[in-house]
N, C-alpha and C positions, 0 to 999 in steps of 0.2 A: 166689051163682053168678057175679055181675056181677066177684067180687073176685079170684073164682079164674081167670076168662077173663083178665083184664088180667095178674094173675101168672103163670100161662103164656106168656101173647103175651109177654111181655117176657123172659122167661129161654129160650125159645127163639127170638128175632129171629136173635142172635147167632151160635148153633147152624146155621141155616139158611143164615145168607150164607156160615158157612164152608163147607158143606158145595159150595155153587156155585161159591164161588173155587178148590174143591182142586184142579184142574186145574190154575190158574195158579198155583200158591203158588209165591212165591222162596227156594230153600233159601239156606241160609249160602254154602255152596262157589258161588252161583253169582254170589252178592253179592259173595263175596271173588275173584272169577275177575276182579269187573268191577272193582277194583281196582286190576287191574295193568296195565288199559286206559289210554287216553290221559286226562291229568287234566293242569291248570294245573302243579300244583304239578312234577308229575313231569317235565313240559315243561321246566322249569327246570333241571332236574339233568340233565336228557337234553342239552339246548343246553351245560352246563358240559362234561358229557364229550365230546362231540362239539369243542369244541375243544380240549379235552386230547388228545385223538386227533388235530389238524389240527396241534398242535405238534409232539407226538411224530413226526409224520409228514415237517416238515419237518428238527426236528434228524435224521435216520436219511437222511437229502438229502445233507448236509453234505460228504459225501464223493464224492460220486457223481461220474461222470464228468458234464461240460461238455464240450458242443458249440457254436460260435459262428459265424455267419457274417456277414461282413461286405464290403459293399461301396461302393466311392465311385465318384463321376461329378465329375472335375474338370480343370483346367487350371493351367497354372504356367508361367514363365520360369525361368531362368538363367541366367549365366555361356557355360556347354557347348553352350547353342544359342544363341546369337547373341542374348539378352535375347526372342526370338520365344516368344508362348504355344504349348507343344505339349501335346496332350492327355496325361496324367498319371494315366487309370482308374485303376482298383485293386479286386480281388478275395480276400478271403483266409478259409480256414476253418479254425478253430482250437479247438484239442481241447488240455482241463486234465482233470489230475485228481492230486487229493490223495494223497499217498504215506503221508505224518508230520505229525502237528500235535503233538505230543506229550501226546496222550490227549484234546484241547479238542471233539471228536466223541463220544468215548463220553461223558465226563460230560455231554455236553449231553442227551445220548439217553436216558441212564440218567435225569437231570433230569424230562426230559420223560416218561418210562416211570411213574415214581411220579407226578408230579402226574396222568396221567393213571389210574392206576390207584386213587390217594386220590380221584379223580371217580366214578369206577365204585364205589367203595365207598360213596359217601354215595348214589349213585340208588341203590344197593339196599338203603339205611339208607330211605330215603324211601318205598321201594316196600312196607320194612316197614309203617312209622308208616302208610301209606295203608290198609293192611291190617289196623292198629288202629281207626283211625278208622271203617272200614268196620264191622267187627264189630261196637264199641259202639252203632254208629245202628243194626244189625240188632237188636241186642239193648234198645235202647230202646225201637223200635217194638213189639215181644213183650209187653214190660212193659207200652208204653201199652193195649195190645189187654184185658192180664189188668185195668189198672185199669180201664178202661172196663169192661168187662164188669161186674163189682163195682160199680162206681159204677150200673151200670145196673141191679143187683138190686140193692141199696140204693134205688133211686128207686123201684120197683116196690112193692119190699115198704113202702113209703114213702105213697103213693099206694092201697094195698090198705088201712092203716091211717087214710086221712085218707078215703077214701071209705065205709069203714065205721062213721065218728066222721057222716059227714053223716046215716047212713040213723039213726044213733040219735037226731042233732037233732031229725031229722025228727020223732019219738016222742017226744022230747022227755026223754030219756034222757041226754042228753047236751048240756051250757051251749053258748053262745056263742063265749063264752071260748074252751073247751077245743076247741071247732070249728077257731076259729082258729088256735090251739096247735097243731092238727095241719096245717091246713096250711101254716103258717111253713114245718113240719120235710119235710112235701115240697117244697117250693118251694125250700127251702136242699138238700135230696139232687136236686134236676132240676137243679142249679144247677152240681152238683157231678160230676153225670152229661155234662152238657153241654162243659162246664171241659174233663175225661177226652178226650171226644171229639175237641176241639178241640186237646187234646195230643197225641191219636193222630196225627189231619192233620200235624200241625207235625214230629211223630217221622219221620212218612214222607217228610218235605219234605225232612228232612235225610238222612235215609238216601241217595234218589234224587239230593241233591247231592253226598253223599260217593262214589258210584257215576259223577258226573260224569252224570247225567241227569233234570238239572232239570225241574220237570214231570211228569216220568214216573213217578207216585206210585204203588209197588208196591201192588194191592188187599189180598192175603193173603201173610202169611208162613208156611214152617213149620217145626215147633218144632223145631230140631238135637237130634240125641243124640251130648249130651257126655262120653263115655266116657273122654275124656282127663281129667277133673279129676281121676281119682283116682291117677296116676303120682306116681311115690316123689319128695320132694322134699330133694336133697342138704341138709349143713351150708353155713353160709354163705364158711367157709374155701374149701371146693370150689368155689362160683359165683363168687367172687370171682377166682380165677383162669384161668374159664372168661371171665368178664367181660375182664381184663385180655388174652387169647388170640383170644378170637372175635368180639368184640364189633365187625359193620363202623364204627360210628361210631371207633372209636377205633383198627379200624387204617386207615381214611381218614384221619385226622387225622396219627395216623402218618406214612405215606407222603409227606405235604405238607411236613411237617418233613424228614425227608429229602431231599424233591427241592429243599428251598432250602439246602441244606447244598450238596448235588451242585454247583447252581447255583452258590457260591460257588466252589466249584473249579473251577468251568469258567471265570469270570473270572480265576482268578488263573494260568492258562495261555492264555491267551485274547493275554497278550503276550510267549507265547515262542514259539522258533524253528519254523518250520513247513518245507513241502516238496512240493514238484508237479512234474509232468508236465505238461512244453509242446511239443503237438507242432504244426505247421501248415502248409498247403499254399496256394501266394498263384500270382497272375498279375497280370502288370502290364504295362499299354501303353507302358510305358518301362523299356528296360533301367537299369540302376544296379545298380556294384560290388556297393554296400549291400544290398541288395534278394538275398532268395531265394524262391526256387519251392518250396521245401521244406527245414522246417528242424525241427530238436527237442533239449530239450533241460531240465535240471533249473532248478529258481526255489527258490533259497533262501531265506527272507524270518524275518526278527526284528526286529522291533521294540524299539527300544532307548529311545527317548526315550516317555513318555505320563507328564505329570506329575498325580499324584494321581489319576488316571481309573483305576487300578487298586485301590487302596487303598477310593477312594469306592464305587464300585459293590460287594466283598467285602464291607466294612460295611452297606450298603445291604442285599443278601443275608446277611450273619449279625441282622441285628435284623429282619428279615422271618421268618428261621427261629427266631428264642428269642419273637419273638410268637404263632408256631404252637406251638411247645412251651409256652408260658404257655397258649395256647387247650387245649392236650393236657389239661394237669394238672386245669385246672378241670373239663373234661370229663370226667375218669378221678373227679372226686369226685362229680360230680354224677347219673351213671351208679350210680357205688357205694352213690348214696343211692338212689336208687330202685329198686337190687338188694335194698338190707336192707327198704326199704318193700314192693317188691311179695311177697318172702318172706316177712315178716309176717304181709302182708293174708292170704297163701293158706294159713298155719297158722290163721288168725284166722276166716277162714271155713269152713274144713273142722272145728276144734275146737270152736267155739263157736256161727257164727251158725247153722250148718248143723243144729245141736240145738236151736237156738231157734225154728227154723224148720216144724224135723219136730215140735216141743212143738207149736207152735201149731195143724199139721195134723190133728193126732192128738185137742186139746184139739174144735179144730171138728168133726170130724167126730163126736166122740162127740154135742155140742151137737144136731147135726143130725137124727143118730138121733132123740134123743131130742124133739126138735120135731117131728120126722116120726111120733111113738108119740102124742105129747100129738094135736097134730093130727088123727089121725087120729080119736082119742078125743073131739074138741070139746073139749079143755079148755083150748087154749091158740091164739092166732092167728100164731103169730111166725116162720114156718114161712119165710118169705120174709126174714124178717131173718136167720136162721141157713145158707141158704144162699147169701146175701151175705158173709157172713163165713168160711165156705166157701174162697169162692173169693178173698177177701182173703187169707188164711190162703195156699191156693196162689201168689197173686200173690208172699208172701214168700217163700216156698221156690226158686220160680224166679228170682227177684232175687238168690237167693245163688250160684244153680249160673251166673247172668250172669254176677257178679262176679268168681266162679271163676276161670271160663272166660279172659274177659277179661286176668285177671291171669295166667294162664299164658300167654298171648299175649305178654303186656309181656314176662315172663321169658323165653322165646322169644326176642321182638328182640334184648332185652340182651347173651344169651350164643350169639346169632347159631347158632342150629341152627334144622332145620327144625320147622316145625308138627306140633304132634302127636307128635314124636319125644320116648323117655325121655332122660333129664337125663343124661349120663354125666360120670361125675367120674374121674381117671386111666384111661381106657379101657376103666371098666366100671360098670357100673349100681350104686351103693351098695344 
């Protein structure tokens, strides 16, 4: 009676705290909401684009009209007055504006347009990966919760066996020895129960840091339905051009390469002839011929001499640009490889492990039956071991549909569509 109390308490603990947490349970969607909240990491890429946007803002200046004012407070002699200081004010407000620079405004702008747009691309390459991150610690903590549980019918049925080994020392039924023998083997499954637990905390630790809320250890999770793992999964010809197309990492990288290309042309007009508007209206406490009240008029301006300061600065900007394109290439391979990897894994788990999975479910539960027949019959005590394995058996099945999941996620980022959306290859579903 004693054996059977403790085997219940223990395979329903578990059962009962969920039932108290189910108010608070943290679905996925709200894990992944808090993802695209404020986090270090993203702070980073947010600050990048924020001055990519503060340049692009001043080259799109460039042209603008200028207004100036200016004024002095002073005195002077000459000649015309008798060598006597007479006061010599001066007030003048003066208005430029750019006519012609011969394009050295738009490619700067255009310059600036990409690198700020290859900034915008990588925050929302990052907002992706945050959104992987997230998922996997969701999905860890799942997992630790199934092995604990397991681990915890494992100790139980553990503990049922080693307390049944005393009542027969008692009687004398059963040696010393084998007393002891049994409780090693509890003492290694508490051991191993505890372990689990202790993985659970650490699972939740990260979850709530990947969510940017440290401390705040979600109590209950619950269990998403993954209805997307089973979407059609193109040949790798088609992703591979989906990758090379939509992939933000690599059209940020992209764009980078071209805004130092732009850049280069803009230095290399940067010393031809340009063209403005000058117009201004002055007052002065002294007449002179020189001197107008109001004047306007065109400023031609080229620059003819700069030795080597052109040349330097275009090579400066072309080998900053073939650095970004050597960054491109690497990145266009190393993407590719983990297009053919995450492909893999998700024929790899849906063909094989995902059978191996539902063997084992199908193997246990017949087990369990049939524990549950002997049982009940008095002929066998193992009843607690085989629904420990039970739910080992499920802890694998869900580990797969993680995996799944997870990796549809990767593939997701890669080829830059939204979540959950099917795969489309030439503008329709294979």
């Amino acid at each position: 009676m004693m054996r059977c109390l403790v085997l219940g308490l223990a395979l329903s603990l578990a059962a009962v705290a969920q039932a108290q947490a189910a108010g608070s349970e943290l679905t996925l969607d709200q894990a992944l909401a808090a993802a695209q909240a404020e986090h270090p990491e993203l702070a980073v890429h947010q600050a990048q684009v924020d001055l990519a946007g503060v340049d692009l803002a001043q080259a799109q200046g460039l042209d603008d009209l200028r207004l100036g004012l200016e004024g002095s407070l002073r005195t002077g002699r000459n000649p015309l007055t008798d060598d006597r200081f007479e006061p010599d004010h001066q007030l003048r407000f003066n208005l430029r504006k750019p006519l012609w620079d011969s394009g050295r405004q738009a490619l700067r702008e255009d310059a600036a347009r990409l690198e700020s747009e290859g900034r915008l691309g990588q925050l929302m390459d990052a907002r992706q990966q945050r959104r992987l991150d997230v998922m996997q610690r969701f999905f860890e903590v799942l997992q630790a919760d199934l092995a604990y549980t397991a681990a915890n019918e494992f100790m139980a049925a553990s503990y049922v066996a080693w307390d049944k080994a005393r009542d027969r020392h008692s009687l004398g039924e059963v040696s010393g020895v084998d007393l002891a023998d049994q409780e090693a083997r509890y003492q290694d499954t508490l051991m191993k129960r505890n372990r689990a637990l202790r993985t659970s905390r650490e699972a939740r630790a990260r979850l709530a840091a990947a969510m940017n809320r440290p401390g705040q250890l979600p109590a209950a999770l619950k269990v998403p339905d993954l209805k997307t793992n089973e979407r059609h999964l193109p040949d790798m010809d088609g992703l591979l051009a989906l990758l090379k197309s939509r992939n933000p990492r690599l059209q940020a990288q992209n764009m980078l390469v071209q805004a130092a290309y732009k850049r280069r042309d803009a230095v290399g007009v940067e010393y031809a002839p340009s063209l403005e508007l000058e117009a201004e209206l002055a007052a002065y406490s002294r007449d002179s011929y020189t001197r107008d009240n109001a004047r306007a008029g065109l400023n031609f301006v080229w620059p003819l001499y700069h030795p080597g300061q052109k040349d330097a600065r275009q090579a400066r900007e072309v080998a900053q640009a073939r650095l970004l394109q050597a960054q491109y290439d690497h990145l266009l391979l190393e993407l590719g490889q983990a297009l053919l990897e995450t492909r893999e894994e998700i024929l790899f788990l849906r063909s094989t492990a995902r059978r191996v999975a539902e063997a084992a479910i199908h193997s246990s539960e017949l087990n369990l039956e049939r524990a549950r027949a002997e049982y009940e019959l008095e002929m066998k005590t193992n009843l607690g071991n085989s629904m420990a394995e039970t739910q080992a058996a499920a802890l694998r099945r869900q580990e797969v549909e993680y995996r799944l999941a997870l990796a549809w996620a990767r593939l997701e980022a890669l080829l830059g569509i939204p979540p959950g959306s099917p795969v489309m290859v030439e503008g329709k579903e294979p």
